[in-house]
C-alpha positions, 0 to 999 in steps of 0.5 A: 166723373168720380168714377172715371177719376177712380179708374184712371187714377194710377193712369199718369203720364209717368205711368204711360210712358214707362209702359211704353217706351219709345220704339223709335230713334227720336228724342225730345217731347212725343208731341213735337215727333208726333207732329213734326217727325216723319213718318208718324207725322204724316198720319197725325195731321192727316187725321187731324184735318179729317176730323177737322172736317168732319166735326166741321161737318157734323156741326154745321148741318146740326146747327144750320138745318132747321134755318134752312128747311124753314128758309129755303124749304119752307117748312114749318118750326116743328116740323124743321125741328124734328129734321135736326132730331132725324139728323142727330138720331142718324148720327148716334143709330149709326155709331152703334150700329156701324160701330159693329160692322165697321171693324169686320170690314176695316176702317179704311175701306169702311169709311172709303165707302160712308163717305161717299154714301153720305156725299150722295146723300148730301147730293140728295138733300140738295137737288131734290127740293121736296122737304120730307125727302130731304128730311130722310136724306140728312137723317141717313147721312148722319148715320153715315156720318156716325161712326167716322171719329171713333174710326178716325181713332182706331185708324191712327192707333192702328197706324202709329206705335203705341209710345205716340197714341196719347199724344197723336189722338189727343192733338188730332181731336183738340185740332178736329173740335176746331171745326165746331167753330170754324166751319159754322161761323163760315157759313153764317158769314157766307149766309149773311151775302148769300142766303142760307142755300150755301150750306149745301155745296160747303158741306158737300166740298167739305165731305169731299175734303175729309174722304181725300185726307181718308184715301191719303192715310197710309195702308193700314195693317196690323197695329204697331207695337 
């Protein structure tokens, strides 16, 4: 914290808006045309329901699967455990990882393609009922999963001028956050009628969701000035 504090201490709004001034006709507040003006608008909230999604996504497996392996798997409390430590491990192996390969393949053909790696997977953990093969499934797909919200990130840098990053990425990732407590307390809802087993065809509907908003994003080039 101190030494972020240090860092960016001469980073004021004033600053940041002096550095880059609008590139556009609109007036009023960056947030109200980031959001509500055309055509950035369109990127903004589309990153925003695919973060929404995905850390929807990324919560509601991280909190609901140890209950499920011991539930409907029938694992032992340990051994359950450690699947959620395989999740959370795929998930930080796979940001660094594909964090490198991601860049040289593109954003949006890259998560083009781990989501629907990761949907495969979910696929996986849900038809076939043996528990270590579910435990290396969902440990694969949090790698997959890793490294879609810094991607999220790029792509909308990428997609939108610079006079609206701070404001576009910030409201995306406060709307995305959102999915933490939505997404899982939908599933215990469900889960309280139902049983635990929801959890797979949710997420997996989810995953599907989050790569639509994905195709829908606008071609992404060159970033904008």
């Amino acid at each position: 914290l101190l030494l972020s504090t240090h860092a960016f201490w001469r980073s004021t709004g004033a600053a940041f808006r002096a550095a880059h001034p609008r590139t556009s006709a609109s007036s009023g507040p960056r947030m109200k045309e980031a959001i509500a003006s055309a055509p950035a608008a369109r990127t903004t909230w589309l990153c925003s329901v695919f973060l929404l999604l995905y850390v929807g996504v990324e919560v509601t497996l991280g909190g609901w699967i140890v209950t499920f392996m011991m539930s409907v798997r029938h694992g032992a409390p340990f051994s359950a455990g450690m699947v959620e430590t395989g999740f959370w491990l795929g998930i930080t192996v796979g940001r660094v990882v594909l964090g490198f390969v991601t860049p040289r393949v593109g954003e949006k053909l890259a998560i083009a393609v781990y989501l629907p790696v990761a949907m495969a997977l979910q696929l996986l953990f849900w038809l076939v009922l043996q528990f270590y093969v579910g435990a290396v499934a969902v440990s694969l797909q949090g790698f997959f999963l890793g490294p879609l919200f810094p991607a999220a990130v790029v792509a909308a840098t990428k997609l939108l001028p610079k006079h609206l990053h701070v404001s576009a990425v910030g409201f995306a990732s406060a709307f995305g956050g959102g999915g933490a407590a939505i997404f899982p307390f939908v599933v215990g809802a469900i889960a309280q009628a139902r049983g635990v087993q929801v959890l797979q065809p949710i997420v997996l509907a989810m995953l599907a969701a989050a790569w639509a908003c994905w195709m829908a994003l606008p071609r992404i080039g060159r970033k904008r000035d």
